[in-house]
C-alpha positions in Angstrom: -16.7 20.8 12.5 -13.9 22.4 10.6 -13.0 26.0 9.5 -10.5 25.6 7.3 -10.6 28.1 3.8 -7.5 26.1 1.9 -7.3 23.9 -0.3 -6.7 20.1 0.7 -5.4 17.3 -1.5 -6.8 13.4 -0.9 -5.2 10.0 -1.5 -7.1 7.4 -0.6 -7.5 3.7 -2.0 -7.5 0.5 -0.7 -4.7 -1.4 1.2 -1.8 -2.1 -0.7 -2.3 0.0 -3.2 1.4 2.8 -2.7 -0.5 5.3 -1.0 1.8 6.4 1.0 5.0 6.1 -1.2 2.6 8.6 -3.8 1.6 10.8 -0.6 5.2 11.0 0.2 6.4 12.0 -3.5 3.5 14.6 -4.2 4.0 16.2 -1.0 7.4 17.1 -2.3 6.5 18.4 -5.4 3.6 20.6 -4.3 5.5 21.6 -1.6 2.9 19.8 0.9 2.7 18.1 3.9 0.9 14.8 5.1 -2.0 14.2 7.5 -2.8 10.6 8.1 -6.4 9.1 7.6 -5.9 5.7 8.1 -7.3 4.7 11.7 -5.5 2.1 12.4 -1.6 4.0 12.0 -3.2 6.5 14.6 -2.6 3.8 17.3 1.2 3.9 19.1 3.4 0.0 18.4 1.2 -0.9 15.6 3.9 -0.7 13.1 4.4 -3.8 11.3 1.0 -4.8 10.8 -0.4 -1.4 10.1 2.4 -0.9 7.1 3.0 2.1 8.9 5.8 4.5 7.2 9.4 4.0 9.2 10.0 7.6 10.0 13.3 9.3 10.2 12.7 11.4 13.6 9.8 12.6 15.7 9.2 16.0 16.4 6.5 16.0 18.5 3.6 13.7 19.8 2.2 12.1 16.5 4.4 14.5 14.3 6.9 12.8 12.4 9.4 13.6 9.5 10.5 11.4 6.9 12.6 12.2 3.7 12.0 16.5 4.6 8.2 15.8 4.7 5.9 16.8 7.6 4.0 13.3 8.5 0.7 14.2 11.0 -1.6 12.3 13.2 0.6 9.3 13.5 1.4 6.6 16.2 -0.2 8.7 19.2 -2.9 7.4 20.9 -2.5 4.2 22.9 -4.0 0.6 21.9 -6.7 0.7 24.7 -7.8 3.7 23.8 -11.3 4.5 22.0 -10.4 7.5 19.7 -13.4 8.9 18.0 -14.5 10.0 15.2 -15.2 13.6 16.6 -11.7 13.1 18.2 -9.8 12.7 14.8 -11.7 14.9 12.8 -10.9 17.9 15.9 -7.3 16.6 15.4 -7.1 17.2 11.9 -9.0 21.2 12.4 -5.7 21.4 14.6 -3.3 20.7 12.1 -5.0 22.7 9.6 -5.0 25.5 11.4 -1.2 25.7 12.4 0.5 23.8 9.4 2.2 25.6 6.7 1.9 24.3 3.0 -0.8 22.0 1.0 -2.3 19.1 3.1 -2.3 15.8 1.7 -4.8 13.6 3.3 -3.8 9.8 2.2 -5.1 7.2 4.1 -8.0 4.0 3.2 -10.6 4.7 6.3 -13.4 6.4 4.0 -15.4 7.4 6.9 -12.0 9.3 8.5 -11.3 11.0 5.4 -15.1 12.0 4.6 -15.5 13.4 8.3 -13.0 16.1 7.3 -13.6 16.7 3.5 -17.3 16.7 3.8 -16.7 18.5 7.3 -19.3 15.9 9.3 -21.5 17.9 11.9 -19.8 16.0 14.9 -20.4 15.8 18.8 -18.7 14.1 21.5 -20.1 10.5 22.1 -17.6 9.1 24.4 -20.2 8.1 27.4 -22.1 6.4 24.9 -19.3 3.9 23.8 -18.3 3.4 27.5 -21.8 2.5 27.9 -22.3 0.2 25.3 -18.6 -1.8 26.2 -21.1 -2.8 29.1 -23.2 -4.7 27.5 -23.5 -8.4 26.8 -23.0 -9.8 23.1 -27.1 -10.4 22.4 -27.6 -6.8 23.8 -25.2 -5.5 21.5 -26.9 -7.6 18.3 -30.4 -6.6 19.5 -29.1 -2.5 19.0 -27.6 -3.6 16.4 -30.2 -5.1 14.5 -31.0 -2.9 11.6 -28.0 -3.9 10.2 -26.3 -7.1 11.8 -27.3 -9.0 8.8 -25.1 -6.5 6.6 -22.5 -7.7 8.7 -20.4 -10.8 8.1 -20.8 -13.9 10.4 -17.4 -13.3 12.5 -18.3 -9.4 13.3 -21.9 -10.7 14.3 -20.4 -12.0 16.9 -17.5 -9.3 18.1 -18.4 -7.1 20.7 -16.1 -4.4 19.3 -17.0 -4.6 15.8 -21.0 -4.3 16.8 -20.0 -1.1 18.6 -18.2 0.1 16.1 -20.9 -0.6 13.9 -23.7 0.7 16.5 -21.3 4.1 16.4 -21.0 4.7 13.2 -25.1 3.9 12.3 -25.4 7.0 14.9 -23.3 9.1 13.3 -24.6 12.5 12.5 -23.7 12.6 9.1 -25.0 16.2 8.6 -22.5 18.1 6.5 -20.8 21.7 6.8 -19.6 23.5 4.5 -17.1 21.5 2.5 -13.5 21.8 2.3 -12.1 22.7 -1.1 -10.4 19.5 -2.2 -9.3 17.5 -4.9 -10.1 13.9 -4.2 -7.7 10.8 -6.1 -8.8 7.4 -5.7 -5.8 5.1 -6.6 -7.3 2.3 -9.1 -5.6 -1.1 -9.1 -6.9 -4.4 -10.7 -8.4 -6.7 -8.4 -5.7 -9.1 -9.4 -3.0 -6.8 -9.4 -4.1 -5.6 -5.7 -4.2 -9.9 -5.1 -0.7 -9.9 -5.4 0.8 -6.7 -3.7 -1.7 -7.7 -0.8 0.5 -11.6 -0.8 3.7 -9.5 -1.0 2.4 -7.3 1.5 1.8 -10.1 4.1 5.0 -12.0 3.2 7.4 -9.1 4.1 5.2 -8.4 7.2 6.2 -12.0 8.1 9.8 -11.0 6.7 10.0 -7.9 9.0 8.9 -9.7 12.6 4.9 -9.3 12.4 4.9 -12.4 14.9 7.0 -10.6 17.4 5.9 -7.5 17.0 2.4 -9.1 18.3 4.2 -11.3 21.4 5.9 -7.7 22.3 2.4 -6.3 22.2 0.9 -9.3 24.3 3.6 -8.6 26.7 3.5 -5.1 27.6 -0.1 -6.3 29.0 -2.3 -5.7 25.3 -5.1 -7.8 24.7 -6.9 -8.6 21.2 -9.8 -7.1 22.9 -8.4 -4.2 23.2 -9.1 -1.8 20.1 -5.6 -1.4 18.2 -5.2 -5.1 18.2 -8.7 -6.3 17.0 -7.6 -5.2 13.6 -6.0 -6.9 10.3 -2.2 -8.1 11.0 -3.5 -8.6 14.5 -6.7 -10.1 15.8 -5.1 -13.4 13.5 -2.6 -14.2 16.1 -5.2 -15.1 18.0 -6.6 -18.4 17.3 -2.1 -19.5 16.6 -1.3 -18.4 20.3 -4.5 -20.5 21.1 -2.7 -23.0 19.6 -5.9 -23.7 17.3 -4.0 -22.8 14.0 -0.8 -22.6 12.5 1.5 -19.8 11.5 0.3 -20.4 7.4 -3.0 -20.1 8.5 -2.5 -16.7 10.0 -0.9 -15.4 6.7 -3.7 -17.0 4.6 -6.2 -15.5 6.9 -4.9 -12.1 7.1 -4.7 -12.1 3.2 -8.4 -13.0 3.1 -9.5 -10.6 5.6 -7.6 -7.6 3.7 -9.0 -8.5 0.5 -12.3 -8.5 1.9 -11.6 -5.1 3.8 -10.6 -4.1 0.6 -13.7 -4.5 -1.1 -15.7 -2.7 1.1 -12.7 0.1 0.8 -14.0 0.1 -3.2 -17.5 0.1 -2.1 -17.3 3.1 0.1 -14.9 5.5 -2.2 -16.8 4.7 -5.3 -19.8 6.7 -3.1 -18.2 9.8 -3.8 -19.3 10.7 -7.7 -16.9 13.5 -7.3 -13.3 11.5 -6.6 -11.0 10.9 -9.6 -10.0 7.2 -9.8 -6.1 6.9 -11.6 -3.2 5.2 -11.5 -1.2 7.8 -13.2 1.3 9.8 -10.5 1.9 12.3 -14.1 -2.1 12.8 -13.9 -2.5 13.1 -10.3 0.5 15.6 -10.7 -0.8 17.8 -13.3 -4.3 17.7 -11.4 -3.7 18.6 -8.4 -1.0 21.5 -9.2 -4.0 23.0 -11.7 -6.4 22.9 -8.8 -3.8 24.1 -5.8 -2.6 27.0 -8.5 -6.1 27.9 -9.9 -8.1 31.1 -7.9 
């Protein structure tokens, strides 16, 4: 759990939505710094696909700078690695503890961001995922079957996506005491979203996605492995099968965001409390009333 008495400002949203560009400018008009809470920019080489920010210099492992702003919890742990739930949310009590300034939490992972605002009552489950990486597919549906047909068909039948799954149903999802916060949903149009999420993909393309995975592949990663079997990645897989082609890689990562985004939507609209805008003035004006209010 975390012990943290200061205020803490969110930006979350779905994919695509400027998140980080809004992060970015905020944090330099409140005089704040960022902390990331999207799981996948956690994981080292996954730059393209991730749209992680390009950083100017690194200052320490997974603290960057970019543009005079403090950037936290990036591009640290390695693609093999299982990095937990507990294991972030004791990464961020870190931060907040020896940082100076107002946080910004941006980032789309709900369940990230909710471990620390709504301070989750955590433990340490790491023999239980290593366990469960040893069993079979049907073994992993059987556990899993309380909620497999919540699931869509291809996760039904991905070993790392019913763990995932299996984790996350045994979550302890008693709450602390909550952090003071101020919580911004960014609120795009689903058609809107459509087309940044097309732009999004093109430029990946634009900006090497396709070698960034064969450099990946050949410093020994696998799409088994767990910063691979994710969106911009696990697509390569079927084209270096040579079951599909290169289009059909960008049409299907474009279908597998806007589906990720939907359950993105689905998750923050849980949260009565957020406040969903697409005004920077509002989210301006908000968050300096509630950072400069006793």
């Amino acid at each position: 759990m975390i012990r943290y008495e200061g205020k803490i400002v969110v930006i979350a949203g779905p994919s695509a939505s400027g998140k980080s560009d809004i992060a970015l400018k905020l944090a330099k008009d409140i005089h704040g710094y960022i902390i990331n809470g999207d799981s996948r920019q956690l994981y080292k080489d996954l730059d393209i696909g991730s749209a992680k920010p390009k950083f100017d210099e690194k200052i320490s492992n997974g603290i960057y700078m970019l543009e005079g702003i403090k950037h936290c919890l990036y591009d640290f742990v390695d693609l093999k690695e299982n990095f937990s739930l507990y294991e972030y949310q004791s990464a961020v009590a870190k931060i907040l503890q020896n940082e100076k300034g107002i946080p910004i939490l941006v980032g789309g992972s709900g369940l990230y961001i909710d471990s620390v605002i709504f301070n989750y009552d955590l433990v340490e489950n790491r023999k239980e995922v290593e366990d469960l990486k040893l069993k079979t597919l049907e073994e992993l549906q059987y556990i899993a079957k309380d909620f497999l047909n919540n699931m869509n068909k291809s996760d039904r039948y991905n070993k790392h996506r019913l763990i995932r799954g299996i984790e996350m149903g045994g979550v302890n999802r008693k709450r602390g005491k909550e952090l003071n916060s101020i919580y911004f949903v960014i609120d795009m149009n689903k058609e809107l979203l459509k087309k940044k999420v097309r732009a999004r993909v093109e430029k990946m393309f634009k900006d090497g996605l396709l070698k960034e995975n064969i450099t990946l592949l050949k410093k020994g990663y696998t799409y088994k492995d767990k910063g691979m079997n994710s969106i911009g990645y696990i697509e390569f897989k079927e084209y270096f099968e040579k079951r599909i082609s290169l289009e059909d890689v960008k049409e299907n990562i474009f279908r597998n965001t806007m589906s990720y985004i939907k359950r993105q939507k689905t998750w923050f609209r849980r949260n009565k409390s957020s406040i969903w805008t697409d005004s920077y003035a509002q989210m301006l004006q908000q968050a300096s009333n509630f950072i400069s209010k006793e």
